[in-house]
N, CA, C and O atoms as a GROMACS GRO file, in nm:
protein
  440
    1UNK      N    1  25.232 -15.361  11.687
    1UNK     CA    2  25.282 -15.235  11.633
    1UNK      C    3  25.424 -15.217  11.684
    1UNK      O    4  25.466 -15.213  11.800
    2UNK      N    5  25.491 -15.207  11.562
    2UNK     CA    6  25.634 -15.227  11.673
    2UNK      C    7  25.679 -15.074  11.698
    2UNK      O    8  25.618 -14.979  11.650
    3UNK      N    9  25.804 -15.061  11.785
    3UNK     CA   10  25.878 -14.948  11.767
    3UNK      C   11  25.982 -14.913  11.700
    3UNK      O   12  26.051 -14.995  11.640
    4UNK      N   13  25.999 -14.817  11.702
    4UNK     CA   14  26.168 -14.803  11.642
    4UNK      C   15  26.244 -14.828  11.750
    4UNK      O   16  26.218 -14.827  11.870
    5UNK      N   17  26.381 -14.859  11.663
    5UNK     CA   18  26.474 -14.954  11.765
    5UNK      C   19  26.492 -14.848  11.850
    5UNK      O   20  26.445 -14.866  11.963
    6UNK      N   21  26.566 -14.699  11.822
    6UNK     CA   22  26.555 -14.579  11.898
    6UNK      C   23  26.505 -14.559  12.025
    6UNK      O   24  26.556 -14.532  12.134
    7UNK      N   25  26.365 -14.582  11.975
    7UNK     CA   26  26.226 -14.529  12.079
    7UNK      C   27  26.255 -14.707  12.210
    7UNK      O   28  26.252 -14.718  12.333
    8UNK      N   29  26.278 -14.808  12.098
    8UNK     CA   30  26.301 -14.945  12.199
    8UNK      C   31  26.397 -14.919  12.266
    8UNK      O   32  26.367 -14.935  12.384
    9UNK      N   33  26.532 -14.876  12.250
    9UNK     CA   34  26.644 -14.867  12.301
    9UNK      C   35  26.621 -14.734  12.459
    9UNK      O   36  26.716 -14.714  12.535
   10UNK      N   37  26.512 -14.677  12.474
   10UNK     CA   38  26.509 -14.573  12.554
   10UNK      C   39  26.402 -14.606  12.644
   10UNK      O   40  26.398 -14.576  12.764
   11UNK      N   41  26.291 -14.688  12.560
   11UNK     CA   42  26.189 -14.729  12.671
   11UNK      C   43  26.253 -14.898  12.801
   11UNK      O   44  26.222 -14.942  12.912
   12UNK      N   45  26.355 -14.934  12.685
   12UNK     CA   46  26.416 -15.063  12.752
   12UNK      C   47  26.264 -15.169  12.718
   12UNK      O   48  26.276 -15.288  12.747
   13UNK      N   49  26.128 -15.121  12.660
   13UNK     CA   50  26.069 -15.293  12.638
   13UNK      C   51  25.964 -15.197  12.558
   13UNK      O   52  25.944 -15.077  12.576
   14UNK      N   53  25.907 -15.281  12.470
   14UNK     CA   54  25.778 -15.250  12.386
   14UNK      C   55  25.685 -15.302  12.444
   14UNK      O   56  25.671 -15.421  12.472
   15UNK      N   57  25.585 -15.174  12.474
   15UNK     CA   58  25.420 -15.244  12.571
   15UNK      C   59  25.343 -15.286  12.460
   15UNK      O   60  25.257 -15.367  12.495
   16UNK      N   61  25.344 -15.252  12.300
   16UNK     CA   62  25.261 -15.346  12.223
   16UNK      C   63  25.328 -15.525  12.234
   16UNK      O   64  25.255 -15.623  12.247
   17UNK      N   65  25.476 -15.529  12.226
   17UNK     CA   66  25.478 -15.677  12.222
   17UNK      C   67  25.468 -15.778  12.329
   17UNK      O   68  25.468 -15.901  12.321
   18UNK      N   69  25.454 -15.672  12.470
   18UNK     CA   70  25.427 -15.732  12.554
   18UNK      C   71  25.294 -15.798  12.582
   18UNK      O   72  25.276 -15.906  12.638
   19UNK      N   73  25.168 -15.681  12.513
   19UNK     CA   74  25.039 -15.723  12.501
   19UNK      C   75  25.032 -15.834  12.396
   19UNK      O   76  24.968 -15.938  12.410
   20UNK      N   77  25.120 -15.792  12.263
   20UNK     CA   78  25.111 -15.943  12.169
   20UNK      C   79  25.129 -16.076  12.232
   20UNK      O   80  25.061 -16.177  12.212
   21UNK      N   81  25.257 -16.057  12.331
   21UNK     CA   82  25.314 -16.199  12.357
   21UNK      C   83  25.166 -16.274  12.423
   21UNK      O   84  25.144 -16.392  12.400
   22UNK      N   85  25.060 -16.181  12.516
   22UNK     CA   86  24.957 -16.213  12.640
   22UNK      C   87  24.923 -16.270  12.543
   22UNK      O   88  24.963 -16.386  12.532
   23UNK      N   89  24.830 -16.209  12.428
   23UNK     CA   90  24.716 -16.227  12.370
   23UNK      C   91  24.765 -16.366  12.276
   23UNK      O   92  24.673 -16.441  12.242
   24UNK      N   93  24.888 -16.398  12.237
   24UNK     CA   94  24.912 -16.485  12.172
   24UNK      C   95  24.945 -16.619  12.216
   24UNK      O   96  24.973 -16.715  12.146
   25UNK      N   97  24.937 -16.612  12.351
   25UNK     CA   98  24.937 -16.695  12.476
   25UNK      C   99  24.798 -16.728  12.489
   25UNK      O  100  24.752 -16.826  12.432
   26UNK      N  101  24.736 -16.661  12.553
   26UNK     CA  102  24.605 -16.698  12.524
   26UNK      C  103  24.516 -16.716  12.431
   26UNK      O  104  24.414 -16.779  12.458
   27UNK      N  105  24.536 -16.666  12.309
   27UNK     CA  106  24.449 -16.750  12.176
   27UNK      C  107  24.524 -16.848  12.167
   27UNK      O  108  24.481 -16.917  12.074
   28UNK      N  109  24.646 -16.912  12.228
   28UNK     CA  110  24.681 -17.040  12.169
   28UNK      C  111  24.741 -16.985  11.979
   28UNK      O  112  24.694 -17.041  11.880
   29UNK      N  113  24.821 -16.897  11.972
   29UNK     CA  114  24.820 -16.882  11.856
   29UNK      C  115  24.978 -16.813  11.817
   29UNK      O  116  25.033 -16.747  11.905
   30UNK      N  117  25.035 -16.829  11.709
   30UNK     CA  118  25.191 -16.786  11.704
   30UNK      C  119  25.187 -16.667  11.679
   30UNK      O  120  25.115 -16.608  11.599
   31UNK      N  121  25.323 -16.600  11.797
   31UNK     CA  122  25.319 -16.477  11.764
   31UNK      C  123  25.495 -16.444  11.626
   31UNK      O  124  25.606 -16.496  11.611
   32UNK      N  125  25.441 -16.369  11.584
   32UNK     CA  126  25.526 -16.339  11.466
   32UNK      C  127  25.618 -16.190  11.542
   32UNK      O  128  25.577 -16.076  11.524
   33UNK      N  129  25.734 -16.220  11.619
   33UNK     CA  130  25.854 -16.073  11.660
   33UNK      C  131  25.859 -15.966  11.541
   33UNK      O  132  25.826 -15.849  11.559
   34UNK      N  133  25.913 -16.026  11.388
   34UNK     CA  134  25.956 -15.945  11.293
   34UNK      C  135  25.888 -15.947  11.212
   34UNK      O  136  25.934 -15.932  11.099
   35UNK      N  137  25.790 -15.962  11.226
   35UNK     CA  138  25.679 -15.972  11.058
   35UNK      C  139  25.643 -15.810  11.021
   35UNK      O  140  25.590 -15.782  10.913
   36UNK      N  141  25.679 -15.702  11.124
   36UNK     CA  142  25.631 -15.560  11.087
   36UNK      C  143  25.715 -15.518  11.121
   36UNK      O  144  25.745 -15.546  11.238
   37UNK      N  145  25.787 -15.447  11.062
   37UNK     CA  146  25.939 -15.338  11.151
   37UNK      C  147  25.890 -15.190  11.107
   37UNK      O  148  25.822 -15.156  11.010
   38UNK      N  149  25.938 -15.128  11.194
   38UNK     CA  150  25.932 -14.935  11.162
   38UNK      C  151  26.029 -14.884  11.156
   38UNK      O  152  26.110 -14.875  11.248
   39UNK      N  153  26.041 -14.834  11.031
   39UNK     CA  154  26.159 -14.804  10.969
   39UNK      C  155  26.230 -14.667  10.930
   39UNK      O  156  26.343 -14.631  10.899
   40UNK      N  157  26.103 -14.608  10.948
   40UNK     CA  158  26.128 -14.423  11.022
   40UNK      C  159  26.088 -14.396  11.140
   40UNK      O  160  25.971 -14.412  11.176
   41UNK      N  161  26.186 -14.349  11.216
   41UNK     CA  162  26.200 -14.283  11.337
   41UNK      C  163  26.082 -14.145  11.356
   41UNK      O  164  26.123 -14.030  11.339
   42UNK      N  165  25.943 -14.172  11.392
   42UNK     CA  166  25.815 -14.113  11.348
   42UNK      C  167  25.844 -14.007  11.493
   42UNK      O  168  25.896 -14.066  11.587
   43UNK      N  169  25.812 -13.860  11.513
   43UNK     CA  170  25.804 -13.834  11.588
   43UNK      C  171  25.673 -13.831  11.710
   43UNK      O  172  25.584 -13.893  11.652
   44UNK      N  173  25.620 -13.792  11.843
   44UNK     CA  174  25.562 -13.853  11.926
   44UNK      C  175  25.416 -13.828  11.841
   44UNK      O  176  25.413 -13.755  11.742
   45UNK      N  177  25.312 -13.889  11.886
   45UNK     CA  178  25.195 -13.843  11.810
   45UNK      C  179  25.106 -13.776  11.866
   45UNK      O  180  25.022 -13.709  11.807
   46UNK      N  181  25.119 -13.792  12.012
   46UNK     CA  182  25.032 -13.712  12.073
   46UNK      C  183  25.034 -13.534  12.036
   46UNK      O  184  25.129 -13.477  11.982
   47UNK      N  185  24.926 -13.477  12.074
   47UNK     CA  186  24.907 -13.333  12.007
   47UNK      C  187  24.899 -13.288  11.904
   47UNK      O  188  24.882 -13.169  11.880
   48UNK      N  189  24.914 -13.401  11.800
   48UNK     CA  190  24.872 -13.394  11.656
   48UNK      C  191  24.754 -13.421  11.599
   48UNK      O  192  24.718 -13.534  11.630
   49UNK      N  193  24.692 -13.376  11.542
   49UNK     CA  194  24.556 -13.420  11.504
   49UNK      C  195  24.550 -13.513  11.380
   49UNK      O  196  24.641 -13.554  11.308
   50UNK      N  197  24.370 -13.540  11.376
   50UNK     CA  198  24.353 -13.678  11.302
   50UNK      C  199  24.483 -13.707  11.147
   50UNK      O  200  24.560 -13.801  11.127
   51UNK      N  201  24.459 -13.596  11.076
   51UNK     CA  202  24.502 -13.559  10.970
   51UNK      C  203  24.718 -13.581  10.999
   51UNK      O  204  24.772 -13.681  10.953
   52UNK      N  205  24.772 -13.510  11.049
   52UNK     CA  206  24.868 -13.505  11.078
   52UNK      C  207  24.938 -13.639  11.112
   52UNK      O  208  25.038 -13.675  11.050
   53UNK      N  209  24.896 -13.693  11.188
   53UNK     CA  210  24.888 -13.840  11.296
   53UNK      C  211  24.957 -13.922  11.127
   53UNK      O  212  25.073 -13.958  11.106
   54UNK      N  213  24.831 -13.931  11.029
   54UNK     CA  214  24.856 -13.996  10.919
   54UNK      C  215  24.967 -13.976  10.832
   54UNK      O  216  25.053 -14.062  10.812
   55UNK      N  217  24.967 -13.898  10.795
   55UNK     CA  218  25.117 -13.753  10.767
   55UNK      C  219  25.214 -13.825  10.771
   55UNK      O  220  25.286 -13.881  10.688
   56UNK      N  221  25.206 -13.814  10.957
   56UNK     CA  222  25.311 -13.833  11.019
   56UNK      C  223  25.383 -14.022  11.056
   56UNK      O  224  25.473 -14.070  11.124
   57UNK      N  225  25.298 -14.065  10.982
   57UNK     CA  226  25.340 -14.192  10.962
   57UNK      C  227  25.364 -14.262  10.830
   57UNK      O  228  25.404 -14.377  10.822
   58UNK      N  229  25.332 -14.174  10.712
   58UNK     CA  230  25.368 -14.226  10.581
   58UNK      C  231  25.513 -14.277  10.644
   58UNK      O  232  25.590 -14.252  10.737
   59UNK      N  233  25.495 -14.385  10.509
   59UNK     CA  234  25.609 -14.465  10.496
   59UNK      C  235  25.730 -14.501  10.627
   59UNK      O  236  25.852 -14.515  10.615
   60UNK      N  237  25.641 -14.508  10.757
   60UNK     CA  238  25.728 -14.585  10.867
   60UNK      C  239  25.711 -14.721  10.889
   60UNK      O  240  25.794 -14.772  10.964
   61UNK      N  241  25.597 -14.815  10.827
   61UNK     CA  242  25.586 -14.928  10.836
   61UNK      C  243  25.637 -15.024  10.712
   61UNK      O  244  25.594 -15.003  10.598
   62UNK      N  245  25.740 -15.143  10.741
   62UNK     CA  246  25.722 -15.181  10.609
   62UNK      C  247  25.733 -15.392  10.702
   62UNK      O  248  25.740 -15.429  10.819
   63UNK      N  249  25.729 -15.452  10.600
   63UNK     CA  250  25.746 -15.582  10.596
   63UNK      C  251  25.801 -15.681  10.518
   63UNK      O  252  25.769 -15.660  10.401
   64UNK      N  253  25.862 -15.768  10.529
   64UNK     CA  254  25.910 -15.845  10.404
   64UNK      C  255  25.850 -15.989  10.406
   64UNK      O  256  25.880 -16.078  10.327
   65UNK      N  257  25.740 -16.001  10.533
   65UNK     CA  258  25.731 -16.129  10.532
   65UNK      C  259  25.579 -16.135  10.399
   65UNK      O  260  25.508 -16.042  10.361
   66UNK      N  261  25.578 -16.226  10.375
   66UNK     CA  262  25.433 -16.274  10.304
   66UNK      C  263  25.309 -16.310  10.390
   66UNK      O  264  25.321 -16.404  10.468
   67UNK      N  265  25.234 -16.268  10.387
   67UNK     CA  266  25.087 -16.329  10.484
   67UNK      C  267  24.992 -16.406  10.423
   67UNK      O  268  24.895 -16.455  10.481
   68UNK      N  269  25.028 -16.419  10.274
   68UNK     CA  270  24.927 -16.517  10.208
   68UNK      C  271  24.881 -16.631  10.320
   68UNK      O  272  24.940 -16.697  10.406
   69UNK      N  273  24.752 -16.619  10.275
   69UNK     CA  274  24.636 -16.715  10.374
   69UNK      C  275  24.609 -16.720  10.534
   69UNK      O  276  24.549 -16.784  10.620
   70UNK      N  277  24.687 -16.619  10.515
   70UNK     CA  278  24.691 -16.618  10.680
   70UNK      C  279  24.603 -16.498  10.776
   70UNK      O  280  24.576 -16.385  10.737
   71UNK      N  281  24.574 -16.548  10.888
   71UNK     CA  282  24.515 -16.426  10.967
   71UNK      C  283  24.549 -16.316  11.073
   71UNK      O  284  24.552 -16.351  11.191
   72UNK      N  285  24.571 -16.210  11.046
   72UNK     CA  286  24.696 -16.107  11.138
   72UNK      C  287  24.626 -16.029  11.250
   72UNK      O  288  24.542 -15.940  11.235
   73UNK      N  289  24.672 -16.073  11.355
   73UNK     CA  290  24.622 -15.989  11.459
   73UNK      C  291  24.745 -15.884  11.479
   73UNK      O  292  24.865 -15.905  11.465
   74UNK      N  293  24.682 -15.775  11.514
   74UNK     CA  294  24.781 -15.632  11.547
   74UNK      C  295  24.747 -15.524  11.642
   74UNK      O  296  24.659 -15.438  11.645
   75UNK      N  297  24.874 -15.568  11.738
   75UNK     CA  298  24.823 -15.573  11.848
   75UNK      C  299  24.911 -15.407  11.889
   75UNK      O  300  25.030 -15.392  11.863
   76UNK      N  301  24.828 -15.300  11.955
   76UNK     CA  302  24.889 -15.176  12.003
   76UNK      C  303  24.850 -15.124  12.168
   76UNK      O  304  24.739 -15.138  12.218
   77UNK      N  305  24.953 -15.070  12.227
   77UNK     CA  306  24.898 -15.048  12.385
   77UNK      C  307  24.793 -14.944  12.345
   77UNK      O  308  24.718 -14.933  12.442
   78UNK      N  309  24.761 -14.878  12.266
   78UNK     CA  310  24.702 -14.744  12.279
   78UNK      C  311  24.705 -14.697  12.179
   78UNK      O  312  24.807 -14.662  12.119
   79UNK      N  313  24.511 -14.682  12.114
   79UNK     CA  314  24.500 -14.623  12.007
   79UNK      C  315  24.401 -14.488  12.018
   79UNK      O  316  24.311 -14.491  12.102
   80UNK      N  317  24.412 -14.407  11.962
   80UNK     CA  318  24.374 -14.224  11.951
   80UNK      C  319  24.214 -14.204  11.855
   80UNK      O  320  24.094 -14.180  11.869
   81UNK      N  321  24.336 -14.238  11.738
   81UNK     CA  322  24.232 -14.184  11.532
   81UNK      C  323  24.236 -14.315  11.485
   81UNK      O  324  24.159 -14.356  11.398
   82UNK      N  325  24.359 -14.407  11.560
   82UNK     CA  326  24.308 -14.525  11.468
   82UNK      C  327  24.440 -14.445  11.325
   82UNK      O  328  24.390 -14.411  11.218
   83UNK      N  329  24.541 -14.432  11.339
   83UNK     CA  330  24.618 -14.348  11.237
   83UNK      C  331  24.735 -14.519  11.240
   83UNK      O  332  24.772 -14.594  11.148
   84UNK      N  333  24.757 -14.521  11.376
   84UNK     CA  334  24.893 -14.607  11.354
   84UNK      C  335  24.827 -14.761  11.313
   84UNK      O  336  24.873 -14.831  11.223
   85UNK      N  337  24.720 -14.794  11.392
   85UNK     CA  338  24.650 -14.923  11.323
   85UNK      C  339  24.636 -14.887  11.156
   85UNK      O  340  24.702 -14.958  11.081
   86UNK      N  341  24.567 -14.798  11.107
   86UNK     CA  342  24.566 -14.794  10.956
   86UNK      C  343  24.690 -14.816  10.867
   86UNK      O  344  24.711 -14.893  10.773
   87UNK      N  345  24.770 -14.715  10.932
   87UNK     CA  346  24.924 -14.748  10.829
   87UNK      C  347  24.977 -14.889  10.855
   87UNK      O  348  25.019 -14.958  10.762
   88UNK      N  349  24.974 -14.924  10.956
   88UNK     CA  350  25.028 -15.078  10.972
   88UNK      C  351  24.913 -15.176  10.901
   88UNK      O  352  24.927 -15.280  10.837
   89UNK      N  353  24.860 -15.143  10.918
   89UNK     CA  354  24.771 -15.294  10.838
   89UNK      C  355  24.723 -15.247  10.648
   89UNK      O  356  24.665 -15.322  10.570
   90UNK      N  357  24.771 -15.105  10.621
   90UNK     CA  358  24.772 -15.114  10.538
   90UNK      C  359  24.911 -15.148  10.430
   90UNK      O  360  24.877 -15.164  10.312
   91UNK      N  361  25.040 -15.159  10.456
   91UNK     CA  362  25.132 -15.202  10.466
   91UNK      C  363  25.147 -15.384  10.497
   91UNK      O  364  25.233 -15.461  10.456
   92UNK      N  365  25.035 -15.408  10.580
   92UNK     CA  366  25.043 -15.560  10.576
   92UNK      C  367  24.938 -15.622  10.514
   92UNK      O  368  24.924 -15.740  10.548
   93UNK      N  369  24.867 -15.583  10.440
   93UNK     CA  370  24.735 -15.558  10.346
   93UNK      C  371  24.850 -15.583  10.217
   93UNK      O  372  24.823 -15.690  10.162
   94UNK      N  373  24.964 -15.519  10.157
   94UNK     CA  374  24.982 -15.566  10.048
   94UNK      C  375  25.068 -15.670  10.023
   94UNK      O  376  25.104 -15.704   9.910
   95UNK      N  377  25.117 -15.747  10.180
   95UNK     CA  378  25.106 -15.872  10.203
   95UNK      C  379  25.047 -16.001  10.185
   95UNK      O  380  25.092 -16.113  10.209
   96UNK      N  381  24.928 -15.958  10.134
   96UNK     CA  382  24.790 -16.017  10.105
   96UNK      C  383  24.765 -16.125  10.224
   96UNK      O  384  24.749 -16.243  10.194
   97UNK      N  385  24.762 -16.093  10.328
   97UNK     CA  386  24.678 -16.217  10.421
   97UNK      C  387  24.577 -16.240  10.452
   97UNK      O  388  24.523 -16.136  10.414
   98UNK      N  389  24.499 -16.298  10.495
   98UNK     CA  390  24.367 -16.339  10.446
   98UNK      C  391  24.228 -16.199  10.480
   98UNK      O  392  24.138 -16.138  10.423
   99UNK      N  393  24.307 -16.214  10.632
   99UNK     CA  394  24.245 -16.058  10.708
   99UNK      C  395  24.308 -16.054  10.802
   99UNK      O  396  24.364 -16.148  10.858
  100UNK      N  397  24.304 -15.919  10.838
  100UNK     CA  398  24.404 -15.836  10.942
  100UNK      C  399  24.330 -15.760  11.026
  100UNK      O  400  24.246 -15.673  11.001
  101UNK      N  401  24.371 -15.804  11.129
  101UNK     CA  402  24.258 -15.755  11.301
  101UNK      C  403  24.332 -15.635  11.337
  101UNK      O  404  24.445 -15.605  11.299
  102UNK      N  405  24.250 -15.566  11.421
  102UNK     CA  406  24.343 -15.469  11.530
  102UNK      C  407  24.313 -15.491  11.636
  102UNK      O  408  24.219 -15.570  11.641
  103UNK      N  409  24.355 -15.452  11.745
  103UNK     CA  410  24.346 -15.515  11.936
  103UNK      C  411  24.419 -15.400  11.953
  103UNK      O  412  24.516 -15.382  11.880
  104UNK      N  413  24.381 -15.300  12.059
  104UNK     CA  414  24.443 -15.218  12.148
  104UNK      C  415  24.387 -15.223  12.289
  104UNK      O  416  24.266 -15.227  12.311
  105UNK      N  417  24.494 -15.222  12.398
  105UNK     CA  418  24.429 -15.254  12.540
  105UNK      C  419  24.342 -15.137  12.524
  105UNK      O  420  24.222 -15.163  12.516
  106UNK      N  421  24.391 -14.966  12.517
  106UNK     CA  422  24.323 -14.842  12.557
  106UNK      C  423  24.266 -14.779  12.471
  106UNK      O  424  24.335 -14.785  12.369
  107UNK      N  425  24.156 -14.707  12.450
  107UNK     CA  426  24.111 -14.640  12.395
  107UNK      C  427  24.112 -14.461  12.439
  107UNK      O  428  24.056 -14.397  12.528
  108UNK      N  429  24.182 -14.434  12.356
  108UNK     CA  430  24.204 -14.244  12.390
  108UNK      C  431  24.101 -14.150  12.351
  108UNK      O  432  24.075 -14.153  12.231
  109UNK      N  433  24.040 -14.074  12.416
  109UNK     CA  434  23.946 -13.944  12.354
  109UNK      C  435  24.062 -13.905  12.204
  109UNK      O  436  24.171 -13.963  12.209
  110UNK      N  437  24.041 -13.826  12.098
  110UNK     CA  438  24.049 -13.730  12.032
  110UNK      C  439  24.078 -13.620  12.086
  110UNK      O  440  24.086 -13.519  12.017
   0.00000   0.00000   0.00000
């Protein structure tokens, strides 16, 4: 799940691509840097509810790569509603790749 360059430029490192780089190390498997970019500057999500969360992420994910035949793991430090996994893999869904995983280290109450 990437960030905006913004949000990258202030944290100084992305903890999803840091978990991608682990996990793609250990499946023995290539990790793809630019295959998903975010392309609106989404504001924070916490304190928003299920509904909103979604809202609040129309149209921040996009891609240009193709995924035909292929299998996508997507990888986030920390998921809530399950709002930012949906928009991203539905965005890489009309990619058409074969199937598209989600992986988050944390799991958050609601």
């Amino acid at each position: 799940v990437p960030l905006h360059p913004r949000r990258l430029r202030m944290r100084g490192y992305s903890p999803p691509l840091v978990l991608a780089h682990t996990a793609a190390r250990a499946l023995n498997v290539r990790l793809c840097r630019n295959g998903l970019s975010r392309v609106r500057d989404t504001p924070e999500q916490a304190g928003l509810k299920d509904g909103e969360r979604r809202d609040n992420l129309r149209g921040a994910f996009a891609t240009r790569k193709q995924w035909t035949a292929l299998r996508v793991l997507l990888v986030d430090d920390v998921t809530t509603t399950g709002a930012t996994m949906a928009a991203c893999a539905t965005v890489l869904a009309r990619a058409r790749p074969k199937a598209v995983f989600g992986l988050a280290l944390l799991r958050t109450c609601a």
